[in-house]
C-alpha positions as CSV (number, residue, x, y, z in Angstrom):
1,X,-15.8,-40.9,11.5
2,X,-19.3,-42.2,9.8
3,X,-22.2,-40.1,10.1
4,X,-25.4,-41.9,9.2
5,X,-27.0,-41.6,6.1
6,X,-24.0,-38.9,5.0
7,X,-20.4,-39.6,5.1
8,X,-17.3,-41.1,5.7
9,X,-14.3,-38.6,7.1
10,X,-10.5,-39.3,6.6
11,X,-8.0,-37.3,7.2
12,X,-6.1,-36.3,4.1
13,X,-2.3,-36.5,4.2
14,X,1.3,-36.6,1.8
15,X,1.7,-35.1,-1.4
16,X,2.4,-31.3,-1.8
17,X,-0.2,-30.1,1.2
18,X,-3.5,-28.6,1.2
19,X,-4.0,-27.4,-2.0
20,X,-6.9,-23.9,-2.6
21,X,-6.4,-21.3,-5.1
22,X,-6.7,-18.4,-2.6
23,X,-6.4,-15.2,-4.1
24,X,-5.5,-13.9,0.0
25,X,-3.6,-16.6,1.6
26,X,-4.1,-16.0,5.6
27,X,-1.6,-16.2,8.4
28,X,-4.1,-19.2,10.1
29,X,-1.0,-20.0,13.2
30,X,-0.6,-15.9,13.6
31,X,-4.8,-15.8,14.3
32,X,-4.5,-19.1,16.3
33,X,-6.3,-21.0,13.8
34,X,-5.0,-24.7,12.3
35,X,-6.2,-26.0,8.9
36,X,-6.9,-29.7,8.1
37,X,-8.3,-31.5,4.8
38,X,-10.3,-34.6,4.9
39,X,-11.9,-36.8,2.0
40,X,-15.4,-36.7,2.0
41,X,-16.8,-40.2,0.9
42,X,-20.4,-41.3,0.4
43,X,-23.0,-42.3,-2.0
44,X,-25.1,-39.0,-2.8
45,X,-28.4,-38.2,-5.0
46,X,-29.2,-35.9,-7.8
47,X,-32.1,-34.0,-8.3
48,X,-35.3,-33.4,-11.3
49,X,-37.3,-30.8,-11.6
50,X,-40.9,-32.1,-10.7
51,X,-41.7,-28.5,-12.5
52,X,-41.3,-26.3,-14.2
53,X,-38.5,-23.6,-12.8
54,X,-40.1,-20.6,-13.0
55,X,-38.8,-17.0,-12.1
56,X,-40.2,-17.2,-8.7
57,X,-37.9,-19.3,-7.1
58,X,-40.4,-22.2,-6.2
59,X,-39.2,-25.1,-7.9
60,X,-40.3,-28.4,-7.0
61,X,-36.8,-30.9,-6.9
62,X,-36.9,-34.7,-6.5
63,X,-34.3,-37.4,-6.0
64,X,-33.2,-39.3,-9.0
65,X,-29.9,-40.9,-9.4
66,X,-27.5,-41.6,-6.7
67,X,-23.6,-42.2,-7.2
68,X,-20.8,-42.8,-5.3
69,X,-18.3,-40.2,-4.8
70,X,-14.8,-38.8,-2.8
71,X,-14.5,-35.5,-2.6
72,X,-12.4,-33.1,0.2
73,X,-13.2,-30.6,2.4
74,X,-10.8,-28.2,4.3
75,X,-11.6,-27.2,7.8
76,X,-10.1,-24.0,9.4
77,X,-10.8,-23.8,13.3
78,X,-9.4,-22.3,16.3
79,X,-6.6,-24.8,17.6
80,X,-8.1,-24.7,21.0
81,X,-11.8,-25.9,21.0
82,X,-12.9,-23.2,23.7
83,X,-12.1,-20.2,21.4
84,X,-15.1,-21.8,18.8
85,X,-18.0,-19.5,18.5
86,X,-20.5,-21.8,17.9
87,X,-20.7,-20.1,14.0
88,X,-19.9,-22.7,10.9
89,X,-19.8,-21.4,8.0
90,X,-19.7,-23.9,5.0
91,X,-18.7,-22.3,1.9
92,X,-19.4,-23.6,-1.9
93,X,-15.3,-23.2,-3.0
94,X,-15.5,-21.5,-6.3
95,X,-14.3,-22.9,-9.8
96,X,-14.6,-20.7,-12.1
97,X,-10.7,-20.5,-12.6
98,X,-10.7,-24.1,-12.6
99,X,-9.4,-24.3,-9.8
100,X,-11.2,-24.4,-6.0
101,X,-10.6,-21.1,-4.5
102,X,-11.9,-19.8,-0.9
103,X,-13.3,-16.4,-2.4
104,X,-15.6,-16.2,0.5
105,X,-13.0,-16.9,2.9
106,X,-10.4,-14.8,1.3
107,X,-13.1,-11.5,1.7
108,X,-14.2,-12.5,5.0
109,X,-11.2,-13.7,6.7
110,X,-10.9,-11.3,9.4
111,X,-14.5,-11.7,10.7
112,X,-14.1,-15.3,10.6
113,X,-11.0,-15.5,12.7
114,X,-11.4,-13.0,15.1
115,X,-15.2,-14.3,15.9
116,X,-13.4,-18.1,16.4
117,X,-16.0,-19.5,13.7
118,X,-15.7,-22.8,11.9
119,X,-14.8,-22.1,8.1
120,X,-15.5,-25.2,6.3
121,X,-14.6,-25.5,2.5
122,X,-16.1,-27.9,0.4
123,X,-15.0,-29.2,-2.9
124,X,-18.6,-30.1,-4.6
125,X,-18.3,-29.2,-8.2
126,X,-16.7,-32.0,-10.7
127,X,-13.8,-29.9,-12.4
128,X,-12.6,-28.5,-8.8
129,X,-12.3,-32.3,-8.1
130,X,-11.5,-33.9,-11.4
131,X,-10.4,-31.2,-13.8
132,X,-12.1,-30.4,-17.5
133,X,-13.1,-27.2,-19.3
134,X,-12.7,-24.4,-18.0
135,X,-16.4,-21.9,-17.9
136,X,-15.3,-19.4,-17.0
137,X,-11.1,-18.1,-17.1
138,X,-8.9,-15.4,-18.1
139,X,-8.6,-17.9,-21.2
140,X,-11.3,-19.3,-22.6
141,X,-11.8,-23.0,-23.4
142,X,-8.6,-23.6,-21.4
143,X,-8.6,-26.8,-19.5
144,X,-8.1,-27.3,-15.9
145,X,-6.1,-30.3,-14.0
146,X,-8.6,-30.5,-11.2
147,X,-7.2,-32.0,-7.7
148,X,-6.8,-35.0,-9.2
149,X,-4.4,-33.8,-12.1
150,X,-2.8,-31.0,-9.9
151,X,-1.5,-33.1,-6.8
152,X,-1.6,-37.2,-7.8
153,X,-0.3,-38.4,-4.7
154,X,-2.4,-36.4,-2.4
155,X,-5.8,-36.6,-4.5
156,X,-5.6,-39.7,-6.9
157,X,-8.0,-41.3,-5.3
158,X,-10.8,-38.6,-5.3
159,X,-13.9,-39.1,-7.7
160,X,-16.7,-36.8,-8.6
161,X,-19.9,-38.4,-10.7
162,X,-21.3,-34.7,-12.0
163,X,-22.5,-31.4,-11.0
164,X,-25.7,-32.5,-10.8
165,X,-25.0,-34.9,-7.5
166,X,-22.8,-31.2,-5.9
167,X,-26.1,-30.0,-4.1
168,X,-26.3,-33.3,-2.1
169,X,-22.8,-33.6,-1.7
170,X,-22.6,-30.1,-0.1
171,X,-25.8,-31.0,2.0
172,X,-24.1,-34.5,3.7
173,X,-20.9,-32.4,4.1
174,X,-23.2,-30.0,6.3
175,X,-24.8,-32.3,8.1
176,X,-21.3,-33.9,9.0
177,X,-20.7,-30.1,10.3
178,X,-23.5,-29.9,12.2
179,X,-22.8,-33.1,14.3
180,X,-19.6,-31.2,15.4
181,X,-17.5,-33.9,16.6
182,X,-13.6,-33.9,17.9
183,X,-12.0,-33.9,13.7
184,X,-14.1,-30.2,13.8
185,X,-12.9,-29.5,16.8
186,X,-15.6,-29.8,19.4
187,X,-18.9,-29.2,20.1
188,X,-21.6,-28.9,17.5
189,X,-22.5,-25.1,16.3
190,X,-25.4,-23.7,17.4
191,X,-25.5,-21.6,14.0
192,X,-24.4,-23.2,10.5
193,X,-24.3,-20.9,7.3
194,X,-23.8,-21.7,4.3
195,X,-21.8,-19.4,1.7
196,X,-21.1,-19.0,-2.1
197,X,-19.7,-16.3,-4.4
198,X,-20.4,-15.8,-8.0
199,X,-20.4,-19.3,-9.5
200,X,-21.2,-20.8,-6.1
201,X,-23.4,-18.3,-5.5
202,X,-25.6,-19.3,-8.7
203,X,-25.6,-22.9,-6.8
204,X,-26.8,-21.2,-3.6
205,X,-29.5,-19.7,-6.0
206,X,-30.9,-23.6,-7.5
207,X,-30.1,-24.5,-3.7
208,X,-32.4,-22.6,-1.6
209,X,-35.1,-22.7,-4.0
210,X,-35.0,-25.9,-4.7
211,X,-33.0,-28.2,-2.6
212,X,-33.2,-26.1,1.1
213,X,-37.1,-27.5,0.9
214,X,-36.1,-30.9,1.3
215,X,-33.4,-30.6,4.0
216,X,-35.4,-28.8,6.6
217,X,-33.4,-25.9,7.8
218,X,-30.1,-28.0,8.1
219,X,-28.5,-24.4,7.1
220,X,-29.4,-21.4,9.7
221,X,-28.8,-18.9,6.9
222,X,-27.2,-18.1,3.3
223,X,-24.7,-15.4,2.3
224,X,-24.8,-15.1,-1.5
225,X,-21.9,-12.4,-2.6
226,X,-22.4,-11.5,-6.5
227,X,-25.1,-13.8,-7.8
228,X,-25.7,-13.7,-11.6
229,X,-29.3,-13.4,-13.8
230,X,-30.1,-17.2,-12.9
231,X,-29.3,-20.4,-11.1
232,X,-26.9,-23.4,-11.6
233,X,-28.4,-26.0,-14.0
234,X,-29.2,-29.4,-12.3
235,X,-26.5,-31.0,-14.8
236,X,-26.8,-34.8,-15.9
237,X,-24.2,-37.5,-14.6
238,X,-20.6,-37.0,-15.0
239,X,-21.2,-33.1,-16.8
240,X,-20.2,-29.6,-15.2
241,X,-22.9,-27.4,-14.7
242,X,-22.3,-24.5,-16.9
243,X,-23.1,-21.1,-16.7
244,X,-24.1,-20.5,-20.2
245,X,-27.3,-23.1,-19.7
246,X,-30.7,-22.1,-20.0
247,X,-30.7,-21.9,-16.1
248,X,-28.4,-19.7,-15.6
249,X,-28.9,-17.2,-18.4
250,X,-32.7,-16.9,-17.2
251,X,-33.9,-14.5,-14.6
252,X,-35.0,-16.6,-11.5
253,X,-35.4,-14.6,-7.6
254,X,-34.7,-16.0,-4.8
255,X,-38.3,-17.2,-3.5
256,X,-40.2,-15.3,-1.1
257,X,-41.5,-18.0,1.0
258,X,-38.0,-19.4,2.4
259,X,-38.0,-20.2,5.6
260,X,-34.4,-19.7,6.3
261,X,-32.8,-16.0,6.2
262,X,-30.6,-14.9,2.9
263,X,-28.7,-12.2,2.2
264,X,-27.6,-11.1,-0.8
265,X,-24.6,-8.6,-1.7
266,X,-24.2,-7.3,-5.1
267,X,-21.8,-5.3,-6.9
268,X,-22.7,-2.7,-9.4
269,X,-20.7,-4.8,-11.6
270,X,-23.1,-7.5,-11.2
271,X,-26.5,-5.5,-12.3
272,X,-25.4,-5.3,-16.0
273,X,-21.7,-6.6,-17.0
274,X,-21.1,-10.1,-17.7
275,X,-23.5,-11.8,-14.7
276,X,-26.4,-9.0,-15.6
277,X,-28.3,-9.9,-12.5
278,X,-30.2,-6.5,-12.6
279,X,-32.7,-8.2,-14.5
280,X,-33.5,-10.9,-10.8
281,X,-33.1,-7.8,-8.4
282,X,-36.0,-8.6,-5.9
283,X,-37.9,-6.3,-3.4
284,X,-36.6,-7.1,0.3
285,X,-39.0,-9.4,2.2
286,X,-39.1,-11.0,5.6
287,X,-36.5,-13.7,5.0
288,X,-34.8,-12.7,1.7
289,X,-32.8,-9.2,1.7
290,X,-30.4,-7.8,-0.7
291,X,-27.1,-5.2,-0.2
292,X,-26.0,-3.3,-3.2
293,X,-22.6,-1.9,-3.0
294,X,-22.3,1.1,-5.5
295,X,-18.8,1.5,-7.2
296,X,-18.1,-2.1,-6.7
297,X,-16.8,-4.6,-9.0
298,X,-17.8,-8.6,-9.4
299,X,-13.9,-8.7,-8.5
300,X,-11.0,-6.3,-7.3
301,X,-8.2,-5.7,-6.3
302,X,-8.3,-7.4,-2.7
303,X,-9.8,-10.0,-4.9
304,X,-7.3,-10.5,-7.0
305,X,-5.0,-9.8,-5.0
306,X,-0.4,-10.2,-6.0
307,X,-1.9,-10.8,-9.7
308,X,-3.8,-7.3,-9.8
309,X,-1.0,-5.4,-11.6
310,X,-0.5,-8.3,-14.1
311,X,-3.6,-8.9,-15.5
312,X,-3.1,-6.0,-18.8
313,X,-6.9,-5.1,-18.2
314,X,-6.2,-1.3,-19.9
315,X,-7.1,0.2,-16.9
316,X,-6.4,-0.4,-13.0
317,X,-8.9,-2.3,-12.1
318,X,-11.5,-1.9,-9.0
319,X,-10.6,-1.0,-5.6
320,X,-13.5,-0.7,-4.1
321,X,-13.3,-1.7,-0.1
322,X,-16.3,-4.5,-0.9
323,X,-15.0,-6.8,0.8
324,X,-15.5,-4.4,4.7
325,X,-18.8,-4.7,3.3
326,X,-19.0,-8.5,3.2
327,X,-17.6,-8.5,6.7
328,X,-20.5,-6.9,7.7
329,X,-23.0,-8.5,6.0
330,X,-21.7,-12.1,7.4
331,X,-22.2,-10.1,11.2
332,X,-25.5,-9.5,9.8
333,X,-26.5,-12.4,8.8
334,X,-25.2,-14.1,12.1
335,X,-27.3,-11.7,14.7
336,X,-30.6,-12.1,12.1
337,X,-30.2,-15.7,12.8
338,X,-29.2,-15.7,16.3
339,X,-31.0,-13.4,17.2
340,X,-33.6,-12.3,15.2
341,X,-32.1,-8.9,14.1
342,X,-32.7,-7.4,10.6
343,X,-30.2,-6.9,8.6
344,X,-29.9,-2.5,7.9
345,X,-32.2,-2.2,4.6
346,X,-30.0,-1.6,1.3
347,X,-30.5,1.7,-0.9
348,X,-30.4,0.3,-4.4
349,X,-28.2,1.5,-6.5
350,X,-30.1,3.9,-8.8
351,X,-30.7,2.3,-13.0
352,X,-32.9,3.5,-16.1
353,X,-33.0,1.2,-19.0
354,X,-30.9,-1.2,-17.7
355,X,-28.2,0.7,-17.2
356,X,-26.2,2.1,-13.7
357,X,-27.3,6.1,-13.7
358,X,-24.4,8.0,-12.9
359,X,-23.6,11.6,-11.5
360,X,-21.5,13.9,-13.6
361,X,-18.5,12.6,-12.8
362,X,-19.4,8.8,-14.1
363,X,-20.3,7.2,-10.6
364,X,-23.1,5.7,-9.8
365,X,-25.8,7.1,-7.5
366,X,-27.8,5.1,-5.0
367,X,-26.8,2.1,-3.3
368,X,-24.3,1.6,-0.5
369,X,-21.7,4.2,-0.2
370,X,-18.3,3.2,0.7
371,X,-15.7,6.3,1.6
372,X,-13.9,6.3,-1.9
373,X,-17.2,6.8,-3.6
374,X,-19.0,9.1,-1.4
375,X,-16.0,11.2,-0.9
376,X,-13.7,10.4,-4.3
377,X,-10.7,11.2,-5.6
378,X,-10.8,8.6,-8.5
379,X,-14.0,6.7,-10.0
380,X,-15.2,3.4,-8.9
381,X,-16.8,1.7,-11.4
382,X,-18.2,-1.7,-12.3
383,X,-17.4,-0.8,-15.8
384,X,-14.2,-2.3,-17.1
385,X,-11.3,-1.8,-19.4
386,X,-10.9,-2.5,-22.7
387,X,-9.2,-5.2,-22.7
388,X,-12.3,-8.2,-23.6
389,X,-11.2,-11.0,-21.6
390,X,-13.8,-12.4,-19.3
391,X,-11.7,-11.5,-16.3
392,X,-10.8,-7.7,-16.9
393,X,-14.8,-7.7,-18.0
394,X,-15.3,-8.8,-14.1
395,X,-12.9,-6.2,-12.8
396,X,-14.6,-2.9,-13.5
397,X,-12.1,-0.2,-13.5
398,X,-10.7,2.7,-11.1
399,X,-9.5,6.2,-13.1
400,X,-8.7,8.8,-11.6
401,X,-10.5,12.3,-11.5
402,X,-8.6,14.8,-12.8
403,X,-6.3,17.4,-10.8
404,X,-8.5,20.1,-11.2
405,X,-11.9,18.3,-10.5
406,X,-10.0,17.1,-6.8
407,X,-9.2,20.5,-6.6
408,X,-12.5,21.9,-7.1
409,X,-13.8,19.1,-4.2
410,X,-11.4,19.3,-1.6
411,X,-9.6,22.8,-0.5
412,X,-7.3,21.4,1.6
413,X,-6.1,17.9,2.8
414,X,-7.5,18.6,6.4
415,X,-11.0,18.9,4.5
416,X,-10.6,15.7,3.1
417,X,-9.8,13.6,5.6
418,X,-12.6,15.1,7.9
419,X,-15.2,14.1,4.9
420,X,-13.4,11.0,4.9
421,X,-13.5,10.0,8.3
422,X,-17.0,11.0,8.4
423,X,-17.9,8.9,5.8
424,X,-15.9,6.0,7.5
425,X,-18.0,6.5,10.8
426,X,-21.4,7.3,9.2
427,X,-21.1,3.6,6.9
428,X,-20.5,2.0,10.4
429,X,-23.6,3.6,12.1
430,X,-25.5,2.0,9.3
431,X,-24.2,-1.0,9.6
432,X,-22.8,-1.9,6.1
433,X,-18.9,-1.9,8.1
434,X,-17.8,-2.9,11.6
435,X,-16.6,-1.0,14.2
436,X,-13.6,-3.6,14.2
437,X,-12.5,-2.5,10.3
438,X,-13.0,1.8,10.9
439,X,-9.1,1.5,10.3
440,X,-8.9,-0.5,7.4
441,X,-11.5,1.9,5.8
442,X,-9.2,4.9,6.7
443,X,-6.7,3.4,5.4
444,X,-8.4,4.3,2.0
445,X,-8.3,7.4,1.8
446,X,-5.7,9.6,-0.2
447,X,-4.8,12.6,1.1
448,X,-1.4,13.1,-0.7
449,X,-4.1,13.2,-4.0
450,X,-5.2,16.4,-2.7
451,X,-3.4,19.9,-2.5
């Protein structure tokens, strides 16, 4: 299927199957959903700077080189056409482990299947594709194999000419979404939304501000889930971007005069651990608004998922509920842009001097209040273990409160669960949870810790 001045679709078959690194594989035949993988071929263009990027957001890109390419995205519909919501989401697939992984998917699965939306996952960064070092991994400098080194057979024949051609390459595999057509399923979406989670959502970051300007609202909005200090670095031909780059180590917002709705959800582990993105928190405005989840970790333990017990951060790590939160926030974002409805405004998370300020017990005050921090028995915290490796740094931590101090909180398990429960039902009313995951919240909560 050729869509014109994009790309080429075939569908991708043989070797060892789809292949994502997704820390919560899905049951896609027990929701009535069917996966496919096509390679993505065209000719796409990077971008210059005609500017300087300054901390506003309001860069000024341009076209410069164009190369060919063969990428692969991975669709996820309903298997019958008439259960399609009309929602596509098109999500940045995330290397940082050096692998592509569906972190957006894998936090917002349930809202995506039960709606019937379009998931589409696109593989637009060079090592996802190709392989190379590794930015970002529970080991340092390691290398990865890419598609092309993990699955021969299957992806041999994919190429990828640089980071720096990604933001193009995600924009024809868009438009190709936005077409609709029979190899998506049906009829074209009446809402397309594009999504990206820590190092995808830094690409969201150079995106909007500098590449949505030239595209004219091909996306209807932008979820960005635990954006760091900067953007991703418009990186020459046949280089990763990197994430230690003077891009993305300097503090750029997201710029005020976007046309197109964003929303932004934040961890408390993303204000000042390794991503440090207190220092480009922004002021809501009429298109750009920010969530900030308070006991919340860059990663955790839904995250993570079978691997969170083997990880030897020091500590367990975070299991903060974030992801009911995201859940919501996608919702959010989908009746803003439907709809016109304004996303509920976010309490920030309270800071002095750069750092989280915290109640007596060591969690943080302000922000969005999820049951296990507004009614705890252990502590939440962005703030990790000892172990140093980059990803225990992203984990944050969860300890206990001592016997006594649950004691001192709770007289009885009846008294718990009531401040629970309320907790549960007031976060709905606010609309940071849905209705639809009240049980999944409740399932948080730990009586036998009490009494």
């Amino acid at each position: 299927m050729t869509v014109a001045g994009s790309l080429d679709l075939a569908e991708l078959t043989g070797g060892r199957g789809v292949y994502i690194a997704s820390p919560v594989p899905a049951d896609l035949a027990g929701v009535g959903y069917v996966e496919q993988e096509f390679t993505a071929t065209g000719t796409a263009t990077a971008y210059r700077s005609a500017g300087p990027l300054g901390a506003d957001g309001r860069w000024s890109f341009e076209p410069a080189d164009t190369a060919p390419y063969r990428t692969r995205i991975v669709v996820r519909r309903p298997a019958a056409a008439a259960d399609l919501s009309g929602v596509a989401i098109v999500e940045w697939l995330n290397v940082s482990s050096g692998h592509d992984s569906d972190t957006g998917w894998a936090a917002g699965h349930e809202e995506i299947t039960r709606r019937g939306h379009l998931w589409v996952g696109v593989s637009a960064q060079l090592i996802g594709v190709a392989g190379g070092p590794v930015t970002a991994s529970t080991i340092e400098g390691s290398e990865a194999p890419g598609l092309v080194g993990t699955d021969p057979e299957r992806y041999g024949a994919l190429v990828h000419p640089g980071d720096g051609f990604a933001f193009d390459i995600f924009t024809q595999a868009a438009r190709v979404v936005r077409t609709g057509g029979d190899l998506l399923g049906g009829a074209a979406p009446s809402v397309l939304l594009a999504w990206g989670q820590s190092q995808s959502a830094y690409a969201l970051v150079t995106y909007v501000n500098g590449v949505e300007p030239l595209v004219h609202g091909l996306f209807d909005g932008y979820l960005l889930h635990s954006r760091g200090l900067g953007a991703l670095n418009l990186a020459a031909p046949g280089t990763p971007a990197g994430l230690q780059e003077l891009a993305a180590t300097s503090p750029v917002v997201i710029r005020t005069d976007t046309a197109t709705p964003v929303l932004m959800v934040q961890a408390e582990g993303d204000l000042n651990q390794v991503l440090h993105s207190l220092g480009s928190r922004q002021d809501d405005g009429e298109k750009v608004r920010t969530w900030e989840v308070a006991g919340a970790a860059h990663a955790d333990r839904h995250t993570v998922g079978a691997f969170a017990d083997l990880l030897g951060c020091g500590v367990a790590i975070n299991d903060a509920p974030t992801h009911v939160v995201i859940k919501a926030a996608l919702r959010a974002l989908e009746a803003w842009v439907r709809d016109g409805i304004e996303p509920a405004m976010s309490p920030r998370i309270e800071t002095a001097g750069g750092d989280v300020v915290r109640d007596d017990d060591g969690i943080a005050r302000g922000g969005i209040r999820v049951p296990p921090v507004e009614v705890p028995v252990d502590v939440l915290s962005g703030i990790p273990g000892p172990n140093p490796s980059l990803i225990c740094q992203l984990l944050g931590s969860t300890v206990p409160l001592p016997a006594e101090r649950v004691a001192a909180l709770y007289p009885s398990r009846d008294e718990y669960l009531a401040r629970f429960t309320a907790s549960v039902d007031r976060l709905v009313s606010l609309g940071f949870a849905l209705a639809e995951d009240r049980d999944a919240l409740l399932g948080y909560a730990q009586p036998d810790r009490v009494g």
